[in-house]
C-alpha positions in Angstrom: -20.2 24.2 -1.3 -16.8 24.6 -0.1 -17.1 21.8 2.0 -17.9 19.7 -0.5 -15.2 20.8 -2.8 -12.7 20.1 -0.4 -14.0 16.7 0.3 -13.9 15.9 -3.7 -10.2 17.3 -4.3 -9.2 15.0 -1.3 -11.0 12.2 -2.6 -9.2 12.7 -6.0 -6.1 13.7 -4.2 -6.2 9.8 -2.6 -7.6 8.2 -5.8 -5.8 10.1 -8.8 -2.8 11.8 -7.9 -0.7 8.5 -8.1 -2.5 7.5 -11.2 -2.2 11.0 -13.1 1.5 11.4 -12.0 2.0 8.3 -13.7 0.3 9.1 -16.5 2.3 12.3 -17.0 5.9 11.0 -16.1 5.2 8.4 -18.9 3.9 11.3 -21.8 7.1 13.4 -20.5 9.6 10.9 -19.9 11.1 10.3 -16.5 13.3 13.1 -16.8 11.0 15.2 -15.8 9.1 13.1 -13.2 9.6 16.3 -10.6 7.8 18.5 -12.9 5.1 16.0 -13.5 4.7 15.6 -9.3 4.5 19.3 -9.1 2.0 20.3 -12.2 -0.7 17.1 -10.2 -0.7 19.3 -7.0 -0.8 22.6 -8.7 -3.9 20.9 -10.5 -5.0 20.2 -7.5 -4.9 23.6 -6.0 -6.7 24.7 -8.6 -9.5 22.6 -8.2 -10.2 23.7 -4.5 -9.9 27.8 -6.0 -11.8 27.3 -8.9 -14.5 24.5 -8.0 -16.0 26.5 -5.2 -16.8 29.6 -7.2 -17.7 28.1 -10.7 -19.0 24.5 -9.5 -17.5 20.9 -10.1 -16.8 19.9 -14.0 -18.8 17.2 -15.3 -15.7 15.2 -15.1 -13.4 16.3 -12.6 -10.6 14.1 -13.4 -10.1 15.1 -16.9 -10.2 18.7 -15.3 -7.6 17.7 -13.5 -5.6 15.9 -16.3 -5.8 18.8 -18.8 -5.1 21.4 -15.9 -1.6 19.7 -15.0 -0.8 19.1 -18.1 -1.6 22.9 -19.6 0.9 24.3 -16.6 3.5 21.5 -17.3 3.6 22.7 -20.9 4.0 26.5 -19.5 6.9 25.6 -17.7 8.5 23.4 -20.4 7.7 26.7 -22.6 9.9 28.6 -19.9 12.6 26.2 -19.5 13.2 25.9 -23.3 12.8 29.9 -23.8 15.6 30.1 -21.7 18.0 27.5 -22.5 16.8 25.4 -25.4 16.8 21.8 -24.2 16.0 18.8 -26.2 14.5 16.9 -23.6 11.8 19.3 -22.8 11.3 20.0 -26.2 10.0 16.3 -26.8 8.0 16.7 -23.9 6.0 19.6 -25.2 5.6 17.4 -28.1 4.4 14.9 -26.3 2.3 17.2 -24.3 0.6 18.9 -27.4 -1.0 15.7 -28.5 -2.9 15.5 -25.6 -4.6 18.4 -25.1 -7.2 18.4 -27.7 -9.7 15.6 -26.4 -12.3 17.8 -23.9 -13.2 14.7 -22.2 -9.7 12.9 -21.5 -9.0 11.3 -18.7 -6.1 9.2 -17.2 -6.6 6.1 -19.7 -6.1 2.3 -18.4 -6.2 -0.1 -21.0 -5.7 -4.0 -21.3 -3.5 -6.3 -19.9 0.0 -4.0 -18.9 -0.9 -1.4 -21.1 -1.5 0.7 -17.7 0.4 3.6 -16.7 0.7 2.8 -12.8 1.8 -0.6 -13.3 4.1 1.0 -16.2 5.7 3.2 -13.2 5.9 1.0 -11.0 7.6 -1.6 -13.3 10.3 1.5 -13.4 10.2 2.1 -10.3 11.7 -1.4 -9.2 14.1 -1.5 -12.2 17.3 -3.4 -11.2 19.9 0.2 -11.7 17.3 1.2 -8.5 18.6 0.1 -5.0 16.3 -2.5 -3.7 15.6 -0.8 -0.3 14.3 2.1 -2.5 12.2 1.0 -5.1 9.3 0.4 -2.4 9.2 4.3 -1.5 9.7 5.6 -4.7 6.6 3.5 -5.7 4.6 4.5 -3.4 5.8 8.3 -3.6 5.0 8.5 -7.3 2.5 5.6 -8.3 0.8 5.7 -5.6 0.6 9.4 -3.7 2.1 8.7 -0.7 3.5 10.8 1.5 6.9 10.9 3.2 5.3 9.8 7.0 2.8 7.5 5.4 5.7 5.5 3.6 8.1 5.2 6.9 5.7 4.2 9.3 5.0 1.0 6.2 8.7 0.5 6.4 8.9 1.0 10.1 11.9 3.6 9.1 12.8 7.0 9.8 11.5 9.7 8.0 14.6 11.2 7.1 16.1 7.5 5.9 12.9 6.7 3.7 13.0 10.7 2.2 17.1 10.2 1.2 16.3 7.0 -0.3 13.4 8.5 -2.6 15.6 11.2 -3.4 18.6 9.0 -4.9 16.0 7.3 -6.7 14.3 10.1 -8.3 17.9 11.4 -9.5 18.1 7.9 -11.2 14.8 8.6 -12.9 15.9 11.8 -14.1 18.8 10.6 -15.3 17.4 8.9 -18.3 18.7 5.3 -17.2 15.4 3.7 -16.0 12.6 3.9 -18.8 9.1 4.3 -17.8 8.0 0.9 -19.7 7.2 -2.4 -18.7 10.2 -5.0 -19.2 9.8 -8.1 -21.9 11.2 -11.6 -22.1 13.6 -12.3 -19.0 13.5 -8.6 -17.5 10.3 -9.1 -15.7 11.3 -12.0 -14.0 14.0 -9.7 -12.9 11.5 -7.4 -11.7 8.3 -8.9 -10.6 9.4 -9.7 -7.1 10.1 -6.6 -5.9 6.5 -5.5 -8.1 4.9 -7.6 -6.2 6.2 -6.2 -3.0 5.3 -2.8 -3.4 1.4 -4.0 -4.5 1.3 -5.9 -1.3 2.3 -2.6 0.8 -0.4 -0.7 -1.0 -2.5 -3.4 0.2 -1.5 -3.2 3.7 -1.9 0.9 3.9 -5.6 0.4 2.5 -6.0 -2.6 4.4 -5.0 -1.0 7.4 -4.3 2.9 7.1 -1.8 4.3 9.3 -3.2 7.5 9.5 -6.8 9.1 9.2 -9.9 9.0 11.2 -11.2 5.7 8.9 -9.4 1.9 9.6 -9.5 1.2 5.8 -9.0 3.0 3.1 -10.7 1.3 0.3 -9.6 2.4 -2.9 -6.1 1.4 -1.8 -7.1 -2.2 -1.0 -9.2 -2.0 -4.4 -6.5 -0.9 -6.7 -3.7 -3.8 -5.2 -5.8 -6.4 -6.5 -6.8 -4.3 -9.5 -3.1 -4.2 -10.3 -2.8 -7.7 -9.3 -5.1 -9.5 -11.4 -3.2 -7.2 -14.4 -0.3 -9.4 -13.7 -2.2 -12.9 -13.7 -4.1 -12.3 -16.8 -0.8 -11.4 -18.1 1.3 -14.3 -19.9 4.6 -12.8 -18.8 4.1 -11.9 -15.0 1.2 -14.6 -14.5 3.4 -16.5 -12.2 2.8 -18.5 -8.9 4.2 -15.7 -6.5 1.5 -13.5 -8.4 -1.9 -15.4 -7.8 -0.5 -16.3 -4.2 -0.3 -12.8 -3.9 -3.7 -11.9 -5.6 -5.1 -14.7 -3.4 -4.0 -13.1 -0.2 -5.4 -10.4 -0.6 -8.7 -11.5 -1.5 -8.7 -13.7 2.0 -7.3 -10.6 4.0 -10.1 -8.3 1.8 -13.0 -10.7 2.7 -12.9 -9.6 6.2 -13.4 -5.8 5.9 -17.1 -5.8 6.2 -16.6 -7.6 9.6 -13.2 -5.1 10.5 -15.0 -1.9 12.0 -18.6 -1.7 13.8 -21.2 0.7 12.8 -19.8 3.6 14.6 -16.7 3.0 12.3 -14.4 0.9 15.6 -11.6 -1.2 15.4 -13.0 -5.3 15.8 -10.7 -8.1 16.5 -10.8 -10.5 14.3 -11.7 -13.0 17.5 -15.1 -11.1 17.6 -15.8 -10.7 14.0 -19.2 -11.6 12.9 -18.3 -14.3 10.1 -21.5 -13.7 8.7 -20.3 -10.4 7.4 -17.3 -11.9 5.7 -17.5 -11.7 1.7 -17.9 -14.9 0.5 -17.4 -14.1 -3.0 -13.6 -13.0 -2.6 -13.1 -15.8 -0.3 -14.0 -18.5 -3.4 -11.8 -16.8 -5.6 -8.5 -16.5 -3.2 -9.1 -20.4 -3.0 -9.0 -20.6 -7.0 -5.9 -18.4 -6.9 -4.8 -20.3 -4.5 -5.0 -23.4 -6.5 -3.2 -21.4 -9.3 -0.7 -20.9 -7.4 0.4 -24.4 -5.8 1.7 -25.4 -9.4 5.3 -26.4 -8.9 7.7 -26.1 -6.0 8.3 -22.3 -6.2 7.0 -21.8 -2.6 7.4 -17.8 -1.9 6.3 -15.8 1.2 3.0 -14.9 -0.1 2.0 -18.8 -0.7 2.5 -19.2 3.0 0.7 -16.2 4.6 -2.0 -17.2 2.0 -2.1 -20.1 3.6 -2.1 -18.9 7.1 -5.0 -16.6 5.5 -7.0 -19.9 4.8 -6.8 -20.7 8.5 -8.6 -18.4 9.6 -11.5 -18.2 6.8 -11.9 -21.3 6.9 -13.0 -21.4 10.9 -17.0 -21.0 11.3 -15.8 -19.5 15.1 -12.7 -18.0 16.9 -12.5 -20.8 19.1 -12.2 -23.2 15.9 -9.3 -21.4 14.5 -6.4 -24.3 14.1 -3.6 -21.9 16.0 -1.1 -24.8 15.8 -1.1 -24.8 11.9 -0.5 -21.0 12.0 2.0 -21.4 14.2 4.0 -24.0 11.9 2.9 -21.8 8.7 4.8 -19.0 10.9 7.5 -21.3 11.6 8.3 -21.5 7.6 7.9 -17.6 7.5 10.5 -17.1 10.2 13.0 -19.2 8.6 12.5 -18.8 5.1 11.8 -15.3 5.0 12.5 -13.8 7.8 11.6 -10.2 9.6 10.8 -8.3 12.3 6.7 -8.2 11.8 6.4 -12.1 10.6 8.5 -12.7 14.2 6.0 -10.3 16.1 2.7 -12.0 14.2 4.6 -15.6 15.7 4.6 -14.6 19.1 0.9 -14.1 18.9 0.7 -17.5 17.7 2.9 -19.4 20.3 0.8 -17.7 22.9 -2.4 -18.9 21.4 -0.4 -22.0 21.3 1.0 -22.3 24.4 -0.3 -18.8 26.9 0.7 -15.6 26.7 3.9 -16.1 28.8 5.9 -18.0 25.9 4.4 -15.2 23.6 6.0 -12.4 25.7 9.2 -14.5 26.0 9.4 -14.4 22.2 8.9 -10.5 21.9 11.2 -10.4 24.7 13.6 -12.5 22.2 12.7 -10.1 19.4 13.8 -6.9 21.4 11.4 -3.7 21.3 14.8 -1.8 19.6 14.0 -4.1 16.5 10.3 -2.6 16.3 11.2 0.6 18.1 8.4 3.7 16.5 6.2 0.9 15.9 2.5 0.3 17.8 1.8 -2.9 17.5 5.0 -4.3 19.4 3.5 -2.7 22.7 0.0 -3.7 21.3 1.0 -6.9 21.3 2.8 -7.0 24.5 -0.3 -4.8 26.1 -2.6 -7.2 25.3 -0.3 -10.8 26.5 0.7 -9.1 29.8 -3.1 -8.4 30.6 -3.6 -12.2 29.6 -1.1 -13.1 32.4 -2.6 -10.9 35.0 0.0 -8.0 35.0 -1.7 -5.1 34.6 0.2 -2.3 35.7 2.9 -3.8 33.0 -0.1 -4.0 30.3 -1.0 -0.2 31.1 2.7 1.1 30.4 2.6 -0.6 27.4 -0.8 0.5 25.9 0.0 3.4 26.8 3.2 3.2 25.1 1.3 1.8 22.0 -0.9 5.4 22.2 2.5 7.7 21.5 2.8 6.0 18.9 -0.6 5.5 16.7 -1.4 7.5 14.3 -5.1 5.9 13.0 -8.4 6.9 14.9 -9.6 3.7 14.9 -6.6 2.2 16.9 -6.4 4.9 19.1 -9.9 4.6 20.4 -9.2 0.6 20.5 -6.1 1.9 22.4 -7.9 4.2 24.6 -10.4 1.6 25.6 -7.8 -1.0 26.4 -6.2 1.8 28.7 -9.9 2.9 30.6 -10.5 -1.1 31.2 -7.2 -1.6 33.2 -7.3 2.0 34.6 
């Protein structure tokens, strides 16, 4: 039993946290979004005590949801015992409204009426420093930890904590509102919005940590949050459904991603068979949403590098030279350090796997330094050319720095077959 209860509270803890954070920091106001980040993993404690002895509630998460809001309320009750405070007064207001409906739950309604898009919408308000309102996101929308969130940034620890930090003060202030913007404030905002759905995306599509390649309900809720924003009137822009048709190219491949003992599969030996066709149609139709105008933005081109390779029956029908002039636009127009790595690949499948390592040469491991995939990358070109002992150094470079089981047996494999 208490095996199983630990299994459900981390299932919750990766599908509800974010979601029930959220929802408190919007009933108590972002003033007190500490206290709401707190009460969730007190409530969450509490589940793995009390679960095991009296058995799982019919409906754990409004367990959960009444739990963390019952101690927040305490501790608003001790705060304003102490030193009345008009701020947490409201707040219990707020709080006491909630409390009476046995079978609540974290609600999601219509449209933008959604408390995770609501936080995030604050989260990437313009008084926020750009380079922070991706962490903060992901710390408080989304449950992310402090590791999990560099490694997506390919930052330090200690830079991405500071930054969430300064941000979090902003919140607390009372500057930012937890609401989402109307008329000419969301265009302010969408971009960076859009961003931060696109990293949730990548970490589901592509956990950095764990013993499983993908975490699902990540990959799920991006696009769940995505569509939001197209069937939206206000944020149903082109940079939106190139987005939302990304991801659905990108998701249509996760059947084929891992074999049955749960192992990492290039996509070169993907069975296409096992890609879901159903997504695929409907990132074309996005796709077509999107190609209105002349707004061309960084997810309208990796869409279209997506379409590449969804649209080749085999590996050895894949159109590399379109890629490689898809990256060519992505370089220039918006540039970094990962869009330059995924080029090299391209120019050697263009051209052979010396003018790929020449370009990560070019790029400079400094650049990409504390991430895998740079001496991946270069493992897997210098075995093309032949030089293995130069390949083994680098996957074994590649190892040090992993952090998902999947990759690491992938990893490990490369290592025994030049070994």
């Amino acid at each position: 039993m208490s095996d199983s209860v630990s299994q459900l509270v981390d299932h919750l803890f990766r599908h509800q946290s974010g979601r029930l954070v959220s929802h408190l920091v919007r009933t108590l106001g972002p003033a007190h979004v500490d206290l709401a980040e707190d009460v969730v993993q007190d409530a969450l404690v509490a589940a793995l005590r009390s679960w095991a002895l009296d058995g799982v509630p019919a409906n754990p998460g409004a367990w959960l949801t009444r739990v963390a809001k019952n101690r927040a309320l305490d501790v608003l009750r001790r705060r304003s015992a102490l030193k009345a405070k008009y701020a947490d007064v409201l707040a219990q207001q707020a709080l006491r409204s909630g409390l009476g409906d046995e079978g609540e739950s974290v609600r999601f309604a219509d449209e933008l009426d959604d408390d995770v898009l609501r936080m995030i919408f604050a989260c990437c308000h313009p008084e926020i420093a750009p380079a922070a309102r991706g962490p903060l996101t992901l710390k408080l929308a989304c449950g992310f930890g402090v590791s999990e969130i560099a490694r997506a940034f390919v930052a330090a620890e200690a830079t991405i904590s500071q930054r969430i930090v300064r941000a979090k003060r902003q919140l607390r202030s009372g500057a930012v509102e937890i609401e989402v913007p109307t008329g000419g404030e969301v265009g302010e905002r969408v971009d960076s919005v859009l961003d931060v759905l696109y990293l949730v995306f990548n970490e589901g599509y592509a956990a950095h940590r764990g013993e499983n390649l993908v975490r699902s309900e990540l990959v799920d809720e991006a696009i769940r949050l995505t569509r939001l924003l197209i069937d939206h009137e206000g944020t149903a822009l082109p940079q939106a459904h190139a987005l939302l048709s990304l991801m659905l190219l990108q998701a249509s491949r996760i059947p084929a991603r891992v074999d049955d003992h749960g192992s990492l599969v290039l996509l070169a030996d993907q069975d296409r068979s096992r890609w879901d066709q159903a997504r695929i149609a409907e990132g074309f139709r996005c796709l077509a949403a999107a190609s209105g105008g002349e707004y061309l933005s960084e997810f309208h081109v990796q869409a279209a590098i997506a379409v590449c390779h969804v649209t080749a029956r085999r590996d050895a029908d894949t159109d590399w030279e379109q890629i490689l002039a898809h990256y060519d636009t992505l370089v220039a127009r918006f540039p970094s350090a990962i869009a330059s790595l995924n080029r090299a690949v391209a120019i050697s499948k263009v051209k052979g796997p010396l003018e790929g390592l020449a370009e990560l040469d070019d790029l400079g491991a400094d650049v990409l330094d504390g991430y895998y995939l740079f001496p991946a990358t270069r493992g897997e070109l210098l075995s093309q050319a032949g030089r293995h002992e130069d390949a083994l150094a680098a996957f074994l470079r590649a190892l040090e720095l992993v952090t998902s089981d999947p990759e690491r047996v992938f990893l490990e494999s490369r290592v025994r077959g030049l070994s």
